[in-house]
N, C-alpha and C positions, 0 to 999 in steps of 0.2 A: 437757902442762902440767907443770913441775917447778915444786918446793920453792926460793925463791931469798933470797939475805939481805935484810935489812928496806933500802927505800928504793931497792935496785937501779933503774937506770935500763928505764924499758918495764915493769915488775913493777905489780900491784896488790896491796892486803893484802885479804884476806878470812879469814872466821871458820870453821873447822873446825865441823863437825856433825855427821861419822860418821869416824871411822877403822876399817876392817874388815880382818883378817886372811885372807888367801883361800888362803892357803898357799906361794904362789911369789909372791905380791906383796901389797903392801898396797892396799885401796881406799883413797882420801882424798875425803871428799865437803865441800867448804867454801863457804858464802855472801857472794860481793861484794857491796859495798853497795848498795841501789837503783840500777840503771839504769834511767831511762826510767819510770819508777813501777814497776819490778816489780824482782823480786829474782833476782841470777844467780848459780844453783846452779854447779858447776864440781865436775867429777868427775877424779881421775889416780889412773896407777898409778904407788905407790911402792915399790921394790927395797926386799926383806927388809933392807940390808946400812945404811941411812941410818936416822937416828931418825926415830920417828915422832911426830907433836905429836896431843897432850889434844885433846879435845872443848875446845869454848871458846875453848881457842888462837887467837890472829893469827898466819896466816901470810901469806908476801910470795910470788906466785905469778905465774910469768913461763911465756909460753907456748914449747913446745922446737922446734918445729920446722914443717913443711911437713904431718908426717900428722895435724896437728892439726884433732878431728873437733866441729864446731858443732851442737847442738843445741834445740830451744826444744819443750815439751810432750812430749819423747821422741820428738820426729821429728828425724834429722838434717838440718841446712838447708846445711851446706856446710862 
């Protein structure tokens, strides 16, 4: 999952709720909006070298590629 500009085509906006410094990368943890009644957390790692957005923040979040890993309760499902 990357960082993408606002409205991009395939992107959803979701709410930032952790940014954490891990050393070689940044955690980004943000909440889409309800799917399905429940709420979907979305975890990526962002490069030292990009800004990082606030707690709070909306951001537009497009998924990158093919090793993109699905999970639901902390189980991976695909």
């Amino acid at each position: 999952v990357t960082l993408a500009a606002a409205h991009d085509p395939g992107t959803v906006p979701a709410t930032v709720t952790q940014a954490q410094d891990i050393g070689t990368y940044w955690l980004l943890v943000a909440e889409v909006a309800e799917v399905t009644g429940s709420k979907l957390i979305v975890r990526s790692r962002l490069s030292q070298e990009q800004a990082i957005p606030k707690v709070g923040e909306t951001v537009w979040l497009a998924v990158a590629g093919d090793h993109t890993c699905y999970y639901k309760n902390e189980e991976l499902i695909a």
